[in-house]
C-alpha positions as CSV (number, residue, x, y, z in Angstrom):
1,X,7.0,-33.4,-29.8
2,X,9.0,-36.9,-30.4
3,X,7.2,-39.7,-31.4
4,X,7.7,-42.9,-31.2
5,X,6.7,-45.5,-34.2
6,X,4.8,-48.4,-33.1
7,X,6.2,-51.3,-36.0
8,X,9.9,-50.5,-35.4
9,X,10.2,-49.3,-31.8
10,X,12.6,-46.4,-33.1
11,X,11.7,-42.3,-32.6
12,X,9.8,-40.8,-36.0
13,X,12.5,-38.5,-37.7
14,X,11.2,-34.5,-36.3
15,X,11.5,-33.6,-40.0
16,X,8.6,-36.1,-41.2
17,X,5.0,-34.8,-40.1
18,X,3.2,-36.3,-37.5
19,X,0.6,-38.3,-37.9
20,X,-3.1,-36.8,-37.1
21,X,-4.0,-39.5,-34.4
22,X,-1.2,-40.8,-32.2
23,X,-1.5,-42.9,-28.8
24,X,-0.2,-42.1,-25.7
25,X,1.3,-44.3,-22.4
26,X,0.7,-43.4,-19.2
27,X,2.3,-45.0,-16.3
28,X,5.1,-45.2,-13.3
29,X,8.3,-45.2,-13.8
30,X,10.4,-48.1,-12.4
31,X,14.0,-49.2,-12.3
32,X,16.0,-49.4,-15.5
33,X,13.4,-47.4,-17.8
34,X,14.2,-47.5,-21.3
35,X,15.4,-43.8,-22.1
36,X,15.6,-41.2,-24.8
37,X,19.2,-42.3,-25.7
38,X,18.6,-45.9,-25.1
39,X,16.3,-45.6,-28.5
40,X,18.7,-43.1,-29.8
41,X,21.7,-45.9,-29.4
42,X,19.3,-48.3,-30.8
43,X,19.6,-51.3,-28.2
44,X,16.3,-50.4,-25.5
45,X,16.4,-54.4,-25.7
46,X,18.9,-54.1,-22.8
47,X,16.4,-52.8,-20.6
48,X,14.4,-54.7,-18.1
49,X,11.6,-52.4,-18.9
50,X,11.9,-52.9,-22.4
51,X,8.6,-55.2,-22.4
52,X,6.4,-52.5,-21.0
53,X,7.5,-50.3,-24.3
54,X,6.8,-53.3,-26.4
55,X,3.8,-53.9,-25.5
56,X,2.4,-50.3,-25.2
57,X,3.5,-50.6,-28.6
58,X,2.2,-53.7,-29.7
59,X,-0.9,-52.5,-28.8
60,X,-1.2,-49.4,-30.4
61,X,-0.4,-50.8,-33.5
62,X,-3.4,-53.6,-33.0
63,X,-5.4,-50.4,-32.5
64,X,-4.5,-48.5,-36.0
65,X,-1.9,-46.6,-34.1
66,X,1.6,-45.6,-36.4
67,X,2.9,-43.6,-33.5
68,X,2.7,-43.8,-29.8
69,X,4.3,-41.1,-27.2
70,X,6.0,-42.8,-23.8
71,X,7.5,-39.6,-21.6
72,X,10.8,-41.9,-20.5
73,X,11.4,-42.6,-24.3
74,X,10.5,-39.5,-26.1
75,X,12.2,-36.9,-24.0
76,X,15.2,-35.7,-24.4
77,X,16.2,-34.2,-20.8
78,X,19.8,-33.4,-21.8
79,X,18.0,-30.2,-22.9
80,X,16.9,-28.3,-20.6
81,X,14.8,-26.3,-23.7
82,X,13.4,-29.5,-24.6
83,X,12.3,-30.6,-21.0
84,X,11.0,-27.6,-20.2
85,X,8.8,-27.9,-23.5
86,X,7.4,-31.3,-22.7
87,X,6.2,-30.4,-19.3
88,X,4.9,-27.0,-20.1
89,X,3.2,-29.3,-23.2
90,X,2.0,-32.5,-21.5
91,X,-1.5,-31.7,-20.6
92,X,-2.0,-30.6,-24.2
93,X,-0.8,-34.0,-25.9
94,X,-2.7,-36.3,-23.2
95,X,-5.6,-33.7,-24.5
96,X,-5.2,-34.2,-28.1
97,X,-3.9,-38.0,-27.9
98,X,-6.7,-40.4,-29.2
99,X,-6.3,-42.7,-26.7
100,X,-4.4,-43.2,-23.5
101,X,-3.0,-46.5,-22.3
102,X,-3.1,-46.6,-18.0
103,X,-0.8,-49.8,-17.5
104,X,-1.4,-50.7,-13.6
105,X,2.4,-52.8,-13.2
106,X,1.2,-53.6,-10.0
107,X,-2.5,-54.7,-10.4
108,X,-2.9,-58.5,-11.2
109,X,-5.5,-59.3,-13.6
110,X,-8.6,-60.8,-11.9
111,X,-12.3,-62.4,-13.4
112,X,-13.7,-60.0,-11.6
113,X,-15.1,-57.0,-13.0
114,X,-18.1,-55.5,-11.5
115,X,-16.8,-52.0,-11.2
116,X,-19.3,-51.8,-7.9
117,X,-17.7,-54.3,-6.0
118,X,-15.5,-52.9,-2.9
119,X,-12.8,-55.3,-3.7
120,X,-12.6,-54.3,-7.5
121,X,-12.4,-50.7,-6.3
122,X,-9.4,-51.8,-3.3
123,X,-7.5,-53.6,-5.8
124,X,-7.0,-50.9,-8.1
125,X,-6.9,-48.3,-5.2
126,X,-3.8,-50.1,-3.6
127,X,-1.9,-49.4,-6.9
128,X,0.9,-46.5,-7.1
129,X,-0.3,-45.1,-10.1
130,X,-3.2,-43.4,-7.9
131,X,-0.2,-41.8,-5.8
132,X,2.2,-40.3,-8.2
133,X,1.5,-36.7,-9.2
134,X,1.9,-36.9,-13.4
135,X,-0.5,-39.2,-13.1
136,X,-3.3,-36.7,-12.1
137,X,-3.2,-34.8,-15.2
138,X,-2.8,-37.7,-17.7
139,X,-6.0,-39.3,-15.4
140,X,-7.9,-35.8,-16.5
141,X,-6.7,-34.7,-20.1
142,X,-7.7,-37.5,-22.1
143,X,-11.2,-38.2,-23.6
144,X,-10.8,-42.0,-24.3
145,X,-9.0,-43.9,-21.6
146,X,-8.0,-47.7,-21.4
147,X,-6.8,-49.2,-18.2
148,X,-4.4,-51.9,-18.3
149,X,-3.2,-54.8,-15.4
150,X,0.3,-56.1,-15.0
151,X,-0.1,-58.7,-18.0
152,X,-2.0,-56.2,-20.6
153,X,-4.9,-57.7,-19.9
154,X,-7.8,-54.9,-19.8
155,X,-9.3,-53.2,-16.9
156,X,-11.6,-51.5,-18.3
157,X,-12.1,-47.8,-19.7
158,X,-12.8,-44.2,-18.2
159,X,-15.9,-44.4,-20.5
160,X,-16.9,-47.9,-20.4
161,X,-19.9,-48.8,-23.2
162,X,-22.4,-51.7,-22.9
163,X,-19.7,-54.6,-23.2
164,X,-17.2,-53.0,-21.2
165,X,-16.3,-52.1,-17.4
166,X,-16.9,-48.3,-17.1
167,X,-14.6,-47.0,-14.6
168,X,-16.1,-43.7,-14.0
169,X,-17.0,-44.0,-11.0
170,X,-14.5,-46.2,-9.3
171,X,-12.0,-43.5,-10.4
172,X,-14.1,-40.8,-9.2
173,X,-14.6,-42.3,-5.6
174,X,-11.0,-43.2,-5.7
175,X,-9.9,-39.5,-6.7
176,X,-12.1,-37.7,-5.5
177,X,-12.1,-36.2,-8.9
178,X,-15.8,-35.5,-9.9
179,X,-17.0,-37.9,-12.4
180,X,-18.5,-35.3,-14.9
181,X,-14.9,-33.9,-15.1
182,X,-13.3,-37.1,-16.1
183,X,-15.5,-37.6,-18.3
184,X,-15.4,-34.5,-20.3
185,X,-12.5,-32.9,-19.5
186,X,-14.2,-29.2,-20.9
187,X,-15.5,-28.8,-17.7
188,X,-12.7,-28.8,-15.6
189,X,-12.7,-25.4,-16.0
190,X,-16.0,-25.4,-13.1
191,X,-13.6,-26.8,-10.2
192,X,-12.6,-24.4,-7.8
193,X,-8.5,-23.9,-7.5
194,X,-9.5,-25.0,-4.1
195,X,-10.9,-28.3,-5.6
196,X,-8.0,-28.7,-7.8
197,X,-5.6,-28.5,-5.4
198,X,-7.4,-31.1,-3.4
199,X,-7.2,-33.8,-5.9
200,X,-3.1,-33.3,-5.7
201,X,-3.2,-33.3,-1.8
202,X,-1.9,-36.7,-1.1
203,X,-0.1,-37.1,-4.4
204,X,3.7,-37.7,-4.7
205,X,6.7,-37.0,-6.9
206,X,10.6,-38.1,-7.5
207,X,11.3,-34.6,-7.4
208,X,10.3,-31.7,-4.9
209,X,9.5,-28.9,-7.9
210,X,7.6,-31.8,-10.0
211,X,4.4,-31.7,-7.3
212,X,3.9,-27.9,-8.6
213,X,4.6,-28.5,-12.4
214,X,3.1,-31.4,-13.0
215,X,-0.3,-29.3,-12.1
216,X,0.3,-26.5,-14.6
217,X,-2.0,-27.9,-16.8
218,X,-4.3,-28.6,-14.7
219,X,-4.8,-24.8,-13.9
220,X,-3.7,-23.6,-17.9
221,X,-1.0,-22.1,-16.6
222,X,3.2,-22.0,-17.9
223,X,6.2,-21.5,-16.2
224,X,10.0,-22.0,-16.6
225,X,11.2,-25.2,-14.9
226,X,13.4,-24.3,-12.1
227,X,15.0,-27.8,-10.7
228,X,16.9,-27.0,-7.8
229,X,13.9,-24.3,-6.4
230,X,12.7,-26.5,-4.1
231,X,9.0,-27.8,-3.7
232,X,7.7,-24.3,-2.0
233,X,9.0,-21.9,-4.3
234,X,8.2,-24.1,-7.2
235,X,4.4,-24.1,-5.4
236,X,4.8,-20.7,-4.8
237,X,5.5,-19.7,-8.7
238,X,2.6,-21.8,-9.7
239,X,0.0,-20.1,-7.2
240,X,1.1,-16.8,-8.8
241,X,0.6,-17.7,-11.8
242,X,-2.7,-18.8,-11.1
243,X,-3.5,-15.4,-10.0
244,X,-2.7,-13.9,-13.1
245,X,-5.6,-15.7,-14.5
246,X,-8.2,-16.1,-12.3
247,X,-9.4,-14.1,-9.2
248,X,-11.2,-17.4,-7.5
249,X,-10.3,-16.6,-3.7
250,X,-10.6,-20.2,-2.9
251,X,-7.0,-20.5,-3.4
252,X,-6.6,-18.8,0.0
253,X,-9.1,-21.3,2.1
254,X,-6.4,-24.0,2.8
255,X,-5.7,-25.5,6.6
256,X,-3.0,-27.0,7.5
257,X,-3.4,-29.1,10.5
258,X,-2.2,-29.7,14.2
259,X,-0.6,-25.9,13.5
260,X,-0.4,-23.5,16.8
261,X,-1.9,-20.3,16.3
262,X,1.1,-18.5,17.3
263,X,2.2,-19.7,13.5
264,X,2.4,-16.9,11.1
265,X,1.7,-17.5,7.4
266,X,0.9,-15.8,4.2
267,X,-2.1,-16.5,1.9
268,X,-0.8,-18.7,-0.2
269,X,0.1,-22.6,0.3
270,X,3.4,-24.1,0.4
271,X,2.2,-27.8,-0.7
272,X,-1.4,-29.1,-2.4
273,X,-1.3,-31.2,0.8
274,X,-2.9,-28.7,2.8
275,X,-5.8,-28.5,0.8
276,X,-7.1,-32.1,1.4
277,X,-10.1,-30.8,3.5
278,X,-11.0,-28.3,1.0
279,X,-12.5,-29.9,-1.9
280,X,-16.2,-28.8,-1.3
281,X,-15.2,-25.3,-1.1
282,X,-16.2,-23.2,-4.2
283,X,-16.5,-19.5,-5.0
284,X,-19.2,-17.2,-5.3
285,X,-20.4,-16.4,-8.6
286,X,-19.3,-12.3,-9.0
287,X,-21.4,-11.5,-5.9
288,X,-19.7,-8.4,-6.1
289,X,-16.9,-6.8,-8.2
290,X,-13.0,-8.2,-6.9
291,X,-10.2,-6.1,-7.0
292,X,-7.4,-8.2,-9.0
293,X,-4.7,-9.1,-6.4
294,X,-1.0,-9.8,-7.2
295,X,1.8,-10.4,-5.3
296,X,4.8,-7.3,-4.6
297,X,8.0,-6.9,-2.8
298,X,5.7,-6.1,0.1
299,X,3.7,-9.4,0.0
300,X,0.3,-10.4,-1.7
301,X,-1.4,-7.6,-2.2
302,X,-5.2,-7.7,-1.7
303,X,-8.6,-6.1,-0.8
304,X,-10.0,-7.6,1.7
305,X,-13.5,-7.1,3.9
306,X,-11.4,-7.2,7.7
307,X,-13.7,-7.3,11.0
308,X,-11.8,-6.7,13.8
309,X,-11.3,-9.7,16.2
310,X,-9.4,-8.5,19.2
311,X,-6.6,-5.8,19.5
312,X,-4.5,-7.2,16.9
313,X,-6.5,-10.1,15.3
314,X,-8.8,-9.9,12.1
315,X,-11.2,-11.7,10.6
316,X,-10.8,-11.7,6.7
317,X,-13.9,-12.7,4.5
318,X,-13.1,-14.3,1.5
319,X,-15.5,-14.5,-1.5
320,X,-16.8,-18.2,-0.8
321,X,-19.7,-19.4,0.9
322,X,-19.3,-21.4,4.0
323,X,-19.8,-25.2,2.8
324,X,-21.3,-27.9,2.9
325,X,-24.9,-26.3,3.1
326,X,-23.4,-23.2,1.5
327,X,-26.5,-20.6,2.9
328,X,-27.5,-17.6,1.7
329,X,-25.0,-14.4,3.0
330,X,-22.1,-16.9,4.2
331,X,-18.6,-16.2,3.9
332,X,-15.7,-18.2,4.6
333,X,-13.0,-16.3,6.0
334,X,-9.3,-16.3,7.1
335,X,-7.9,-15.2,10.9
336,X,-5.1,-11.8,10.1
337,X,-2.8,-10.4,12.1
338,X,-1.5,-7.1,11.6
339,X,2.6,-7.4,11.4
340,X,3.1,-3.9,13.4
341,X,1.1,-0.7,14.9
342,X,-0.8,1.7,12.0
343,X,0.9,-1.3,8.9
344,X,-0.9,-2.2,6.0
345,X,1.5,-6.3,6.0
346,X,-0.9,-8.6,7.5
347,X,-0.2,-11.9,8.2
348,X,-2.3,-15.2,8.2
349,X,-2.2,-16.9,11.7
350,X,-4.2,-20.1,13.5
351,X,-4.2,-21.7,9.6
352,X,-4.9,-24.9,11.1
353,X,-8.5,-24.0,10.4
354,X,-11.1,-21.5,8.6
355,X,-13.8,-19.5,10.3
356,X,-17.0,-17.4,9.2
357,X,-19.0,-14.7,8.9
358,X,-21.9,-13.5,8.1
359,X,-21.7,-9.6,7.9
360,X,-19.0,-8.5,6.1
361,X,-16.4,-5.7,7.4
362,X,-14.9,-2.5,5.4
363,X,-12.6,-3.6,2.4
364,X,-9.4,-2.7,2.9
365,X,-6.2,-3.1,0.3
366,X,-3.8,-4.6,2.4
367,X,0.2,-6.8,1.8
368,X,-0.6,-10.3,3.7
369,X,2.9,-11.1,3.9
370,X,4.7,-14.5,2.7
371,X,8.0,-14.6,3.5
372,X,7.7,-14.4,7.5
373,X,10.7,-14.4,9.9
374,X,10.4,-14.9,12.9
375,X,11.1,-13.4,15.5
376,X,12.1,-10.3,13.7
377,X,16.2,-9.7,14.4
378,X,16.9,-6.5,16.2
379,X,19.8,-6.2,14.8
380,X,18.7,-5.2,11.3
381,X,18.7,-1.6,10.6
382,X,15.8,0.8,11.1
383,X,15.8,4.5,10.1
384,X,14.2,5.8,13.4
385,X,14.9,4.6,17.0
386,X,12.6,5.8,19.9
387,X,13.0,5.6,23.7
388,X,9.5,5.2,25.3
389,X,9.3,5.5,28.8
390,X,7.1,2.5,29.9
391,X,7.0,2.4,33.8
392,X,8.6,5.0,35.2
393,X,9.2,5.0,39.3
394,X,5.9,5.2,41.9
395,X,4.8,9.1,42.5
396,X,4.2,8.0,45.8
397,X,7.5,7.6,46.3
398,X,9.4,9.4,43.4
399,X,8.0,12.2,41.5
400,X,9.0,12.7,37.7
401,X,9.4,16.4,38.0
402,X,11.3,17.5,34.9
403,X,12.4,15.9,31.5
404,X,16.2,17.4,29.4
405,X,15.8,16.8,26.2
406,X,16.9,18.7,22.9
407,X,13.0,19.9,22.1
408,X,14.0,21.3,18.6
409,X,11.8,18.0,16.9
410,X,8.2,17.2,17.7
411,X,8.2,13.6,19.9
412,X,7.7,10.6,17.9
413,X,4.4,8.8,18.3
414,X,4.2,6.4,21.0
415,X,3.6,3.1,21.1
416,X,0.3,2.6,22.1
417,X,0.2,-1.5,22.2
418,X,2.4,-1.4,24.9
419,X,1.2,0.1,28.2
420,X,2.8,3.0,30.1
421,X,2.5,2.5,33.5
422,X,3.5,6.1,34.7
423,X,-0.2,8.0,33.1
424,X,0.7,10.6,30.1
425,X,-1.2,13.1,32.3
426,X,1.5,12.8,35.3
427,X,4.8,13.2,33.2
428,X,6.4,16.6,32.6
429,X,6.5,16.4,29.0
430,X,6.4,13.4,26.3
431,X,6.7,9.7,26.9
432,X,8.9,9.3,23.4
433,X,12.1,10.4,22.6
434,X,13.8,10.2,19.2
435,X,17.9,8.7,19.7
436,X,19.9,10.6,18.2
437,X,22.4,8.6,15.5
438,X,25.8,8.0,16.9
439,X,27.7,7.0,19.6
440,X,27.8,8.6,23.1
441,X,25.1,10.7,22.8
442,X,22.6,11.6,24.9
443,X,18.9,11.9,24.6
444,X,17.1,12.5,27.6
445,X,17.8,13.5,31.2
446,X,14.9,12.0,33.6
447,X,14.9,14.7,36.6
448,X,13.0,12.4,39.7
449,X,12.5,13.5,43.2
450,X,12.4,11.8,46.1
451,X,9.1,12.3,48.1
452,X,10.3,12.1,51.3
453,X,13.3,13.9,51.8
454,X,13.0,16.4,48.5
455,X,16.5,15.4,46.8
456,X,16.7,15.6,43.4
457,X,18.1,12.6,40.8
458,X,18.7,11.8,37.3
459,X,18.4,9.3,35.0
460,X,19.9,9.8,31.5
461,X,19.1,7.4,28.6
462,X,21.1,8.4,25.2
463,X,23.6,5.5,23.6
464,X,27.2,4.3,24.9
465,X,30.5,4.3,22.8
466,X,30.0,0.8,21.0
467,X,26.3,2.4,19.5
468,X,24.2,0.6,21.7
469,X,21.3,1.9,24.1
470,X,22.6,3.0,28.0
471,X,21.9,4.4,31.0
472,X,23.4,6.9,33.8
473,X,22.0,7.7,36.6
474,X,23.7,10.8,39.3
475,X,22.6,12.8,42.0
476,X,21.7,16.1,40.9
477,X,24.1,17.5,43.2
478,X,26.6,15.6,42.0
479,X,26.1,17.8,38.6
480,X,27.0,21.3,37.6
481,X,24.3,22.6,35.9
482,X,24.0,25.9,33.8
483,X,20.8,26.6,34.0
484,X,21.1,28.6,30.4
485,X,22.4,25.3,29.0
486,X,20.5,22.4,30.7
487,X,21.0,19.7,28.2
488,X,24.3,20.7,27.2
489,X,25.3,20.1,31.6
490,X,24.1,16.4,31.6
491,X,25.6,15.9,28.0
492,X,28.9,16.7,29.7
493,X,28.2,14.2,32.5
494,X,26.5,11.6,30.3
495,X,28.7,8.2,30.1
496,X,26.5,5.2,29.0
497,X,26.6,2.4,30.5
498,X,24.9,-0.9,28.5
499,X,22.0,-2.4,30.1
500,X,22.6,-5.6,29.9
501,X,26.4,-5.0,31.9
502,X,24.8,-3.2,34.6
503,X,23.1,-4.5,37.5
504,X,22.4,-1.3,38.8
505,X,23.9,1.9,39.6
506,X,24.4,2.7,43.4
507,X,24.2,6.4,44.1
508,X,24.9,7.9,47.7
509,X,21.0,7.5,48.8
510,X,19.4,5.5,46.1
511,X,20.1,2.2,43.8
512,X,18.8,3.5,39.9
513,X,17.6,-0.2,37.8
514,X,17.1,0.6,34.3
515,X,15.7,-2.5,32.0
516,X,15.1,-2.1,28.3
517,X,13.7,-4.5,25.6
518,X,12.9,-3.4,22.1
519,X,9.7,-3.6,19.8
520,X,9.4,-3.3,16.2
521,X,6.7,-1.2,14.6
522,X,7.1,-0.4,11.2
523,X,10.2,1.5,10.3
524,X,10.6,2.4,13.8
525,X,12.5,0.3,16.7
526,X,11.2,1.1,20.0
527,X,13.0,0.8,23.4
528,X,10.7,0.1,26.0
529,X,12.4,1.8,29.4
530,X,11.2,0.9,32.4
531,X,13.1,2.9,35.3
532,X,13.1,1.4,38.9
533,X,14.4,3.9,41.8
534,X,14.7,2.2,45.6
535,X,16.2,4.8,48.4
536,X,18.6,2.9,50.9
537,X,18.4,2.7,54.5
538,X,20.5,5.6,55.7
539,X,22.5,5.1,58.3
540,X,22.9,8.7,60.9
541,X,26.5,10.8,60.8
542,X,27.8,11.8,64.2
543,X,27.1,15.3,63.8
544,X,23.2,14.6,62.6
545,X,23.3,12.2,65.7
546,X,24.8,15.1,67.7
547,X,22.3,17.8,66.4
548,X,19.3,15.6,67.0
549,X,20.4,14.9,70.7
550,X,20.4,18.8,71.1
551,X,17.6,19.6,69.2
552,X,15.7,16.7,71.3
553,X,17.3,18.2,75.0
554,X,16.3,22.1,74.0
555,X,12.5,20.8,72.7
556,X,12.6,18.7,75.9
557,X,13.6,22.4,77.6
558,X,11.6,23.9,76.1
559,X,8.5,21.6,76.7
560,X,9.5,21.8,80.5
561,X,9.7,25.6,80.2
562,X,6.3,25.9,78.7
563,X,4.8,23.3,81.6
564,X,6.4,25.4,84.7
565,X,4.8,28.8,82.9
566,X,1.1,26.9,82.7
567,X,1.7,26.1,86.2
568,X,2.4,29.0,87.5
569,X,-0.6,30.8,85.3
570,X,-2.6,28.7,87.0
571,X,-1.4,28.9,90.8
572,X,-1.7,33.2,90.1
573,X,-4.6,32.8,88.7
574,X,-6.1,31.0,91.6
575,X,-4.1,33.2,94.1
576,X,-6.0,36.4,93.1
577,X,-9.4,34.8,93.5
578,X,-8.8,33.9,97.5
């Protein structure tokens, strides 16, 4: 830690000890701050900020002060050792400074100074030091606080006595930081994360990462500075860390608004920001024994009490009670939804608000997932690909009679969220069929019958040369088939044809429509087949017109034949009696 003397304006030598009380500045930085090497050169006179260092010095000196630290003249960020240092440090020496100087370089000095008057509190309010995010922790860390306006004059002080303006509570409704807490900083630790994170919501910084690591010590937490991360991941790292120290669960109950539900999330926040509306939310004190969580390369791991909401929503209690009235068995709770059929990922989704319950579900150890994308590609690779035959052709008009398929492996399981429009009970055999790896290779010959006429069709799935899904469809006539070797005969006829190239495929009596879309579940890729089968009109040959002309002249014949013999039955019959 590099000091700064308060006579001479010049750093203290790191070799000579420091002295046991020391001042400390806190403020916002502006154009042309005096820096590290400006001191180190020995001209900050150059600076138009210069005056703000002097004086912040002047008046630690008037106070009994040899040393004073400013952060823009004591740092030096050449060194990425030395940054990282200060900022992993910062809460610790605004902890242990004596006192700490809060120069307001926009707030005029006024005559007024009753600390309850709504223009008092708006005139400090409008000023940026309220905005910036260092500013938080140097607001909390300190014990004795002096607030300064433009000209030096005082404010007054987070701990005002008889004879001067106590700001406590203009800074607390200001804040929103409880007034006990800025008052003794030891009880910080008794605000919720969720809390915490509230007070930052709102709050701003030069740089992205600075909005997560300038609330490390707010949470007593460290971490290697990253610059370049980016905000999230920077937010991200500190949330983790978190974890590894406390198991409060209000860290979860964050909303972030004017969100569709479609939106899938993890657990844990990418900014404070969304945790403006969550400062009255508070754990419960060890209602029951939590399972630590952490996060892995399969997401946040967790155990969770999940009710289920609807076929692939859950509701997630958390170990908080439902606020403002917080009553007796209440439990704030997160919406889930599982990422795929029979998972363990989860995902949070409609996180532009919380919900509750009363009853808790089964605990469950789940991975609530936060790195989402979406959709999912289909192109990445999966170790198992599954046709699934989803709606297969009407049995009023087309029967599924038979299914060729190599048999040798049990059928994979079937995809159950997505219906199958031709019943399990109806088919021949499976609805599933695993695709065997390569190109050109076929997996299973549909065998369909047409109701009204009794000819037999096919339609084979399997995949085309360029290892994608096809189709093929061919009368069954139109295929020599060894009845010893039935796969092996529609193998030999089997060329795919892509789906999406194909129309459809016109056969002598019949046009065969074949439309496949895939779903993800788990390690598996699923192609949903549907099969559509519509017979043409057929238009007569000569010789079936010429048959059915003599077929229609001898039943004509015949009927005439019959007619004459009833007749004549008759007339004997009626003969004998006279």
């Amino acid at each position: 830690m590099r000091l700064l003397r308060t006579d001479t304006i010049d750093l203290l030598p790191l070799d000579e000890s420091r002295p046991s009380k020391y001042a400390i500045l806190s403020h916002t930085w502006g154009k042309d701050e005096v820096l590290f090497e400006d001191i180190l050169n020995g001209h900050p006179e150059n600076k138009p900020a210069y005056d703000k260092v002097k004086s912040a010095c002047r008046r630690a000196a008037a106070d009994g002060y040899s040393c004073i630290w400013i952060d823009n003249c004591c740092i030096d960020k050449s060194s990425s050792a030395e940054l990282s240092e200060a900022i992993n440090s910062m809460y610790a020496w605004y902890q242990e400074a004596d006192v700490c100087y809060a120069y307001f370089a926009d707030v005029d000095a006024t005559a007024e100074t009753d600390s309850e008057s709504e223009d008092f509190k708006n005139r400090l309010a409008s000023s940026k030091w309220f905005k910036r995010g260092w500013t938080l922790q140097e607001l909390i860390a300190p014990c004795r606080m002096i607030f300064f306006a433009r000209d030096w004059t005082v404010i007054g002080k987070k701990m005002g006595s008889e004879e001067d303006v106590d700001l406590g509570g203009v800074l607390s409704s200001i804040t929103r930081i409880d007034e006990d807490i800025l008052k003794d900083p030891q009880r910080l630790h008794l605000a919720s994360a969720a809390k915490r994170m509230s007070w930052a919501a709102g709050r701003e910084t030069t740089c992205p990462e600075d909005l997560a690591y300038c609330l490390m010590g707010i949470f007593s937490v460290n971490m290697p500075m990253l610059y370049g991360e980016g905000g999230v991941k920077a937010f991200l790292r500190l949330q983790e860390e978190i974890m590894k120290q406390s198991d409060d669960q209000t860290l979860f109950a964050w909303t972030l608004d004017d969100t569709p539900d479609s939106v899938n999330h993890g657990l844990l926040a990418t900014s404070p920001s969304v945790f403006k509306n969550s400062r009255e939310i508070m754990p419960y004190e060890d209602y029951a024994p939590r399972a630590p969580f952490q996060m892995t390369n399969r997401g946040l791991s967790i155990e969770l009490p999940l009710s289920r909401l609807d076929d692939n929503t859950w509701v997630a209690g958390l170990d908080c009670p439902v606020p403002p009235a917080y009553p007796d068995h209440s439990f704030l709770a997160v919406y889930l939804q599982r990422l795929s059929v029979d998972s363990d990922q989860y995902a949070r989704k409609r996180i532009g608000r919380l919900t509750q319950v009363s009853k808790l579900g089964a605990r469950q150890t789940i991975y609530v997932c936060q790195a989402l994308h979406n959709p999912i590609s289909d192109q990445r690779p999966f170790p198992r690909h599954i046709f699934q035959l989803r709606n297969a052709p009407s049995p009023e008009n087309y029967r599924t009679v038979d299914f060729v398929y190599d048999d040798s492996t049990p059928p994979p399981p079937r995809l159950t969220t997505s219906r199958v429009y031709a019943q399990q009970g109806s088919l021949p055999g499976p609805a599933t069929f695993s695709i065997a790896k390569g190109a050109h290779q076929l997996t299973v010959a549909i065998i369909l019958q047409y109701v009204s006429d009794g000819e037999l069709l096919t339609v084979m799935l399997g995949s085309s040369v360029d290892f994608c899904v096809g189709y093929n469809a061919a009368a069954l006539s139109d295929i020599k088939i060894d009845m010893q070797k039935q796969f092996e005969s529609f193998y030999s006829y089997f060329q795919a044809r892509a789906v999406k190239s194909v129309g459809c495929i016109e056969l002598e009596n019949h046009d065969v429509r074949v439309n496949i879309d895939s779903k993800i579940s788990g390690a598996n890729k699923y192609y949903m087949v549907d099969v559509e089968v519509v017979a043409k009109v057929r238009t007569p040959k000569l010789l079936d017109l010429l048959v059915d002309s003599v077929s229609e002249e001898m039943n004509a014949r015949e009927q005439v034949g019959r007619a004459k013999s009833s007749i004549w039955a008759k007339m004997t019959t009626r003969t004998k009696r006279l």
